[in-house]
C-alpha positions as CSV (number, residue, x, y, z in Angstrom):
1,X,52.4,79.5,105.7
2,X,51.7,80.7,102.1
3,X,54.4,83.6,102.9
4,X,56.8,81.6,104.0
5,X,56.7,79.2,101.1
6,X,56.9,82.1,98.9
7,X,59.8,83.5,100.7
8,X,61.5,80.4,100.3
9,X,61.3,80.1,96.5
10,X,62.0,83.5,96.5
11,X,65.5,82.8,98.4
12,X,66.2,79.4,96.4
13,X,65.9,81.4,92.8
14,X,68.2,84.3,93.9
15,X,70.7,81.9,95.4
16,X,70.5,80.3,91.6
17,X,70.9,83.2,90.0
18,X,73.5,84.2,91.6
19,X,75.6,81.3,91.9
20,X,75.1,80.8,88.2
21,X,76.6,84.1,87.1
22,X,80.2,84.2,85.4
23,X,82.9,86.2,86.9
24,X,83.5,89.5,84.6
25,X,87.1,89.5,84.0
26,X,89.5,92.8,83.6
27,X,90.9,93.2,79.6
28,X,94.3,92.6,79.5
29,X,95.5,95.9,78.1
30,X,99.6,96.9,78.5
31,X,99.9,99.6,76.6
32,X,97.2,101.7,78.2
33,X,99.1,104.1,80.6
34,X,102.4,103.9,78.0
35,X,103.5,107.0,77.1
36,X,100.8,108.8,79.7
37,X,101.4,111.1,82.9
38,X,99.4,110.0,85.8
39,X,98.8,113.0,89.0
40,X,99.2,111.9,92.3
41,X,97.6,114.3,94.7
42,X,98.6,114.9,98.1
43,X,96.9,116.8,100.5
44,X,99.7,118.3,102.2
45,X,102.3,121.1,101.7
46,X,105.7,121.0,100.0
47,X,108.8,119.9,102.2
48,X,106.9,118.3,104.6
49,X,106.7,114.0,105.6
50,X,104.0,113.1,103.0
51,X,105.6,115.4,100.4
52,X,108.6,113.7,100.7
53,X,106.9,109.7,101.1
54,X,105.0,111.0,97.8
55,X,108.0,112.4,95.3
56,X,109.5,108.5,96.4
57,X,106.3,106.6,96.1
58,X,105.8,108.5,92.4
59,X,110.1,107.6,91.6
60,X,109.2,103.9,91.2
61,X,105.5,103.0,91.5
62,X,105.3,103.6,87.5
63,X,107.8,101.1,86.8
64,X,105.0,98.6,88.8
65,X,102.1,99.3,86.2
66,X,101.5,97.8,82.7
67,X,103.0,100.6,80.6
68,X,105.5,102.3,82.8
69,X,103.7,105.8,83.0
70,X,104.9,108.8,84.5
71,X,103.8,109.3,87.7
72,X,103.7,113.4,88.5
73,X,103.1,114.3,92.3
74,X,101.0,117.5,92.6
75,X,101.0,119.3,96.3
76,X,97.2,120.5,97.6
77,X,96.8,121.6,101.0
């Protein structure tokens, strides 16, 4: 019974501690990627479906993120 008392408190002070921690939050931070180049690797070869899915996801994905970065697709097979 002494086990299963101590199992209990154990429980009830990590369900405190964790229902007391804060949330960390993400910094607010526009200018990060500005005037950057970000690679976008894609496992296939050139002229093929994901080349082509890539070279339009990289056209306007940049203009989605703080910053407007360039976004470079780079072929790897």
């Amino acid at each position: 019974m002494a086990s299963l008392a101590n199992l209990a408190i154990a429980c009830g002070v990590a369900l405190m501690a964790v229902s007391s921690a804060t949330c960390a939050r993400a910094q607010d931070s526009p200018d990060f990627y500005k005037g950057k180049t970000i690679s976008l690797y894609v496992g296939s070869t050139t002229g093929g479906d994901y080349d082509v899915y890539a070279r339009l996801l990289a056209r306007y994905m940049g203009q989605h993120i703080p910053g407007t970065p360039k976004i470079l697709p780079s072929m790897r097979p």
